[in-house]
C-alpha positions as CSV (number, residue, x, y, z in Angstrom):
1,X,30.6,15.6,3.3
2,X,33.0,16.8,6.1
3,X,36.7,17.9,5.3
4,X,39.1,15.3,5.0
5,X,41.9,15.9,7.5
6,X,45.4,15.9,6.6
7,X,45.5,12.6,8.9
8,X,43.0,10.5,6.4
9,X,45.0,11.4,3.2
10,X,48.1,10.6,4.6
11,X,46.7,7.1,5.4
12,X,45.0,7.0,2.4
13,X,48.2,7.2,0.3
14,X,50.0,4.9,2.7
15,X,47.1,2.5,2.1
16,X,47.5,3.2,-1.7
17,X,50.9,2.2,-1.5
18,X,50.6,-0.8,0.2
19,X,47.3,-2.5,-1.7
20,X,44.8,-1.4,-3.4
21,X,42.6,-3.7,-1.8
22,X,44.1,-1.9,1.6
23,X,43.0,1.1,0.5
24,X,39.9,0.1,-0.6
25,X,38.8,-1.3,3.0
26,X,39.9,2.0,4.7
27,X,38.0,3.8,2.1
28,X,34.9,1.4,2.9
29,X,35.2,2.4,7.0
30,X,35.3,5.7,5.9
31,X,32.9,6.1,3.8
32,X,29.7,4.0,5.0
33,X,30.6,4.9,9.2
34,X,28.0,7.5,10.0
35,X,28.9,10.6,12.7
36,X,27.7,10.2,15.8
37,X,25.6,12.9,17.1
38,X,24.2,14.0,20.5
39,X,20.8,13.8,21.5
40,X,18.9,16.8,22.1
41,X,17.2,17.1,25.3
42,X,14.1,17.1,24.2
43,X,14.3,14.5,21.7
44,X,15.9,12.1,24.3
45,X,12.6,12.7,26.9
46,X,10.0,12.1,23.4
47,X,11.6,9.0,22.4
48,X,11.7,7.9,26.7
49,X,7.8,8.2,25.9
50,X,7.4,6.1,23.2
51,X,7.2,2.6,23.0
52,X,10.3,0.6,22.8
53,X,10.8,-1.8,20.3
54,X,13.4,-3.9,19.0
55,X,14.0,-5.6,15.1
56,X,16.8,-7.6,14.0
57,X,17.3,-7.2,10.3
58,X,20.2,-9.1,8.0
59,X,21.6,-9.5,11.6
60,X,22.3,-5.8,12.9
61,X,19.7,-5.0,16.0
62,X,17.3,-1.6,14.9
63,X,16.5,-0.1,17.7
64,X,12.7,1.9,17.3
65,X,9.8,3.9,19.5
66,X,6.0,4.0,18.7
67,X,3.6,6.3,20.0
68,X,-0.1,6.2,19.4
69,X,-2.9,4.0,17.9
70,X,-3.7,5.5,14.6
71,X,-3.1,5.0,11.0
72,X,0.6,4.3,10.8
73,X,3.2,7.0,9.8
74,X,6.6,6.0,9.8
75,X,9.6,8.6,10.5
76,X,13.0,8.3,8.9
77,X,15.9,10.3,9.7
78,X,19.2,11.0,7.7
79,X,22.6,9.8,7.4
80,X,24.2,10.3,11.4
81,X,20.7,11.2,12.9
82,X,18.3,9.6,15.3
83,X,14.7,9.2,15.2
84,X,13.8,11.9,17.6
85,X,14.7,14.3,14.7
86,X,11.8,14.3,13.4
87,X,9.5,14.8,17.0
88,X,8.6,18.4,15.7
89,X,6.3,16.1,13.2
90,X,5.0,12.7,15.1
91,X,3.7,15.2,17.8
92,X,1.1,17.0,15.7
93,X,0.4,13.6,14.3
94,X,-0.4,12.1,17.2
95,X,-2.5,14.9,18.8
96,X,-4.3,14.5,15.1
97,X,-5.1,11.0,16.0
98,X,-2.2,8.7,14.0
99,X,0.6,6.6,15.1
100,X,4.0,8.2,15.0
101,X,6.6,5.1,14.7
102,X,10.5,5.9,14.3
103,X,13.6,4.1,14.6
104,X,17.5,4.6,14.6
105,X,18.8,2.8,11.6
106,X,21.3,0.5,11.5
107,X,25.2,2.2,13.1
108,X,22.8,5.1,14.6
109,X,22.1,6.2,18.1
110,X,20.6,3.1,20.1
111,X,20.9,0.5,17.4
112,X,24.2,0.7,17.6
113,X,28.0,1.2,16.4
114,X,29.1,0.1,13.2
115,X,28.6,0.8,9.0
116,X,25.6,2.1,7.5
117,X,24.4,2.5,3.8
118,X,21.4,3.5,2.0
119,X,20.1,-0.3,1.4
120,X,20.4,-0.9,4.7
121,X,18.7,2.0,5.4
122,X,16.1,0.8,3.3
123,X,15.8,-2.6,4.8
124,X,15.5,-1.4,8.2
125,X,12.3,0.8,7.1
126,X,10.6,-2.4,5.2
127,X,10.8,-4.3,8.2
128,X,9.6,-1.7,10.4
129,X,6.4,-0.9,8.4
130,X,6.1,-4.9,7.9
131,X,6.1,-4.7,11.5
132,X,3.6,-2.0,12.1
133,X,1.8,-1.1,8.9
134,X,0.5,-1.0,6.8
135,X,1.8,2.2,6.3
136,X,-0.5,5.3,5.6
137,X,2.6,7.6,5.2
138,X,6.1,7.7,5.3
139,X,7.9,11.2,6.1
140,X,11.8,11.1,5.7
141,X,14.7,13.3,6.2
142,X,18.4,13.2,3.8
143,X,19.2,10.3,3.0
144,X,16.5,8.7,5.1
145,X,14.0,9.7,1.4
146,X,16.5,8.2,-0.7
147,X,16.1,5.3,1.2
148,X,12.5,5.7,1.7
149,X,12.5,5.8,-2.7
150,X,14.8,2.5,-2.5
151,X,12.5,0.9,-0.3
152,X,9.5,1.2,-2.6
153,X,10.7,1.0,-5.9
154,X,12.8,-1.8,-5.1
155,X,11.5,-3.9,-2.0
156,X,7.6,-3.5,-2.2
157,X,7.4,-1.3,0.5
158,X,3.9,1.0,-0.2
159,X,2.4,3.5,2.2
160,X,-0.1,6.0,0.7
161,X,1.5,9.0,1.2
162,X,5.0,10.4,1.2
163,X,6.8,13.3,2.2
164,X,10.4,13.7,1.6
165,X,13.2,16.6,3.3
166,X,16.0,17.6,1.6
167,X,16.2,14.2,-0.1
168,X,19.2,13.8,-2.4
169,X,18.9,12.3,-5.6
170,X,22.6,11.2,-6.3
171,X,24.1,10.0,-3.1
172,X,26.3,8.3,-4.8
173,X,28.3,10.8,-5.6
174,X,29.0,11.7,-2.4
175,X,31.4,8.6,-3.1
176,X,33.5,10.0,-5.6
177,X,33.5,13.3,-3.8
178,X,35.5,11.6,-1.1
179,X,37.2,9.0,-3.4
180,X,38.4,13.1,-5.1
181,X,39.2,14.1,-2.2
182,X,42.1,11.6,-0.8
183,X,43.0,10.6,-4.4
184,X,41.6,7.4,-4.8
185,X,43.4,5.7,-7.4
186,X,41.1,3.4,-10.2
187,X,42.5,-0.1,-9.1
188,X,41.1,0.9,-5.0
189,X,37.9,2.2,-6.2
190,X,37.0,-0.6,-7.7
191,X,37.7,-3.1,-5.2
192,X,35.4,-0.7,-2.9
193,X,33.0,-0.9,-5.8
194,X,33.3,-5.2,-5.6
195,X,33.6,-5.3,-2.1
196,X,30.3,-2.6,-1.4
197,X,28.2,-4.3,-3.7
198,X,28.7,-7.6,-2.3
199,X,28.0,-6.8,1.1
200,X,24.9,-4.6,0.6
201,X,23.7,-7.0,-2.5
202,X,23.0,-3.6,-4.5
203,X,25.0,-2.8,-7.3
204,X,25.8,0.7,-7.5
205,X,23.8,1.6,-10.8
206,X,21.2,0.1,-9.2
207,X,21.0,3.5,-6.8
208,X,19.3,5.8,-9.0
209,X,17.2,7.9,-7.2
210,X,15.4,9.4,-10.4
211,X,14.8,6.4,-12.0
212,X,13.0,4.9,-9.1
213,X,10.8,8.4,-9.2
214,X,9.9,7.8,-12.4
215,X,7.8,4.8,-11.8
216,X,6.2,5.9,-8.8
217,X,2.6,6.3,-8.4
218,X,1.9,7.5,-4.9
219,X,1.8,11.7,-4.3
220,X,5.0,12.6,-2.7
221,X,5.6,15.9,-1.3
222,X,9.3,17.1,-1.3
223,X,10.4,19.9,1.1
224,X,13.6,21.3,0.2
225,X,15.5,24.4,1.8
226,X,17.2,26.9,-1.4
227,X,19.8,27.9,1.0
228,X,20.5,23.4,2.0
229,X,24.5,23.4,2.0
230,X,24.6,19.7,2.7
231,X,22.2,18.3,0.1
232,X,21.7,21.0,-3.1
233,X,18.0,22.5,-3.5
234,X,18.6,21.1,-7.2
235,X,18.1,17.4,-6.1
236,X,15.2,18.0,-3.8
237,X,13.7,19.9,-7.0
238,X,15.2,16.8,-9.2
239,X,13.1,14.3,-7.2
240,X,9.8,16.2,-7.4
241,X,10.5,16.7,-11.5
242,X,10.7,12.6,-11.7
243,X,8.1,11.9,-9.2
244,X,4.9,11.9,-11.2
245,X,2.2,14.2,-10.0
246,X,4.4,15.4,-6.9
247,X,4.6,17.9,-5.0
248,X,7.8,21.0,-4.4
249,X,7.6,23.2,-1.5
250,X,10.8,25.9,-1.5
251,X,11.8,27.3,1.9
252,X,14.4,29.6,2.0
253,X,16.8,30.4,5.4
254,X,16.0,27.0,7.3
255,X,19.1,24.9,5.9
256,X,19.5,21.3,5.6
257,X,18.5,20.1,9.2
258,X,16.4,23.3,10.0
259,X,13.6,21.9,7.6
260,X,12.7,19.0,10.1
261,X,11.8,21.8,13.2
262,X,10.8,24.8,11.0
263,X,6.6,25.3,12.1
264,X,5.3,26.2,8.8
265,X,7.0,23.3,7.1
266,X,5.7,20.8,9.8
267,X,2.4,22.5,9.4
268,X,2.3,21.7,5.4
269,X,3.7,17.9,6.1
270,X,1.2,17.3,8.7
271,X,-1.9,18.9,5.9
272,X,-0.2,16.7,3.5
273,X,-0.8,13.5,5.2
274,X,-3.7,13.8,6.7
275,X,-4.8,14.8,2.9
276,X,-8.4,14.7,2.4
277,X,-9.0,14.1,6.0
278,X,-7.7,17.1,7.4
279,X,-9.5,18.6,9.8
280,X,-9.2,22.8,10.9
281,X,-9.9,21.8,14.8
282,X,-6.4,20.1,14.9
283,X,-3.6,22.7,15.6
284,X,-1.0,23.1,13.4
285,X,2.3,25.1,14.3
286,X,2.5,27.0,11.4
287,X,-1.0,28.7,12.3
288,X,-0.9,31.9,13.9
289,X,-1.1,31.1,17.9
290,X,-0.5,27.7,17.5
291,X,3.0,28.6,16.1
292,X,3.7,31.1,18.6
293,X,3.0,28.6,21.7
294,X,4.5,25.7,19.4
295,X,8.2,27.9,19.5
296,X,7.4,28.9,22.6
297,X,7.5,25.6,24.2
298,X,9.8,24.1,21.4
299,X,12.5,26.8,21.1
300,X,14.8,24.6,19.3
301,X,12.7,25.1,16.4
302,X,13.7,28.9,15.8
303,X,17.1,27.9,15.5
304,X,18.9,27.8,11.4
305,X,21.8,25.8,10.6
């Protein structure tokens, strides 16, 4: 969570003042508005690539890209991200014969301004893999694998295969942290609690990451970073501990957002999907020259957060 300027607290306790119902608005805009972010370069020209498609879902427009004929693997990237984050992965995947499908959700890069939310999250990747799937695997970043976990234990999305980065396991408190943060006083936080759950038709208890583990049945492979200052290695290693039969890889020096470019982590998420049917003539960029020409000719991913 970004620092809360001296600006936002001074509203905040204005609000407070006011109505509690004032303040819990504000705190509603504040919380559920994703950043916006830049494109890189190189993202912008993969997704100009790809197929364009558009969805409407509950009424917001989700803006998405396809590339390939394959089996279906669909890309989900985290809170104020865009679906080229993840082009370090859908390129091996394609050039391994799949179909790399990705989309900005909802209040994100081309599908527009506007709040955001983990359901809705959620939502947006159902009706993208009712659009294209079936699914043969699902590879998420942040937030993007909570809502990837939402999606499946609670809408009846399935795919066969999933792969989760630096996933967090309790988003909601990032809630309280802000609600800490600018004081939030009892009476406002629960009119955001009435007023959230009406609008997203989720009640908050309902967003339990580890219980939804618990009752999954397909392997999962979490990738989570020791050194992650946004989202604690402890709820990447969480999600794998409630995930039956799944899978913890630990990187250490990548960050939160470096796990999504790092070569050897691609390398292991693109093994992981293809499972079984991986195949040593398909170059991975975590193997020996393959890596080197992969950074050479992707230098973005030797940066670190």
């Amino acid at each position: 969570m970004s620092p809360v300027s001296t600006p936002v607290r001074q509203t905040m306790r204005l609000a407070q003042v006011a109505s509690p119902l004032l303040a819990a608005r504000f705190l509603e805009r504040l919380f559920f508005t994703p950043p916006r972010s830049a494109t890189a370069p190189e993202d912008a020209r993969f997704l100009e690539a790809g197929e364009p498609f558009v969805l409407h879902v509950d009424g917001r427009r989700v803006a998405g890209w396809r590339w390939g004929r394959g089996p279906v693997v669909v890309l989900v990237h985290g809170w104020g991200g865009r679906g080229g984050r993840l082009r370090a992965v859908a390129e091996p995947l394609l050039a391994a014969g799949y179909s790399s499908v990705t989309f900005d959700a909802p209040g994100h890069g081309a599908s527009g301004r506007g709040m955001s939310s983990l359901p809705e999250f959620a939502r947006a990747l159902g009706a993208v893999v009712e659009r294209f799937g079936p699914a043969h695997a699902v590879v998420a970043h942040s937030l993007g694998g909570a809502a990837t976990a939402l999606a499946a234990a609670r809408l009846g999305l399935d795919a066969r295969r999933f792969a989760f980065l630096a996933p967090p396991a309790t988003p909601a408190t990032w809630l309280y942290s802000l609600a800490d943060a600018l004081d939030v006083g009892p009476a406002a936080l629960e009119h955001f609690r009435l007023r959230s759950e009406r609008r997203l038709r989720f009640q908050w208890n309902d967003l339990d990451i580890l219980a939804m583990a618990r009752g999954m049945e397909r392997p999962l492979l979490v990738v989570h970073d020791w050194d992650d200052r946004v989202v604690a290695w402890t709820e990447g290693a969480a999600i794998a501990d409630a995930w039956p039969g799944a899978r913890l890889h630990t990187t250490r020096g990548l960050g939160h957002r470096g796990v999504v470019r790092d070569p050897a982590v691609v390398a292991e998420v693109v093994r992981f999907v293809m499972g079984r049917h991986a195949r040593s003539g398909v170059p991975l960029p975590g193997d020996g020259a393959a890596r080197l020409d992969y950074e050479l000719f992707h230098p973005d991913a030797r940066r670190r957060d």
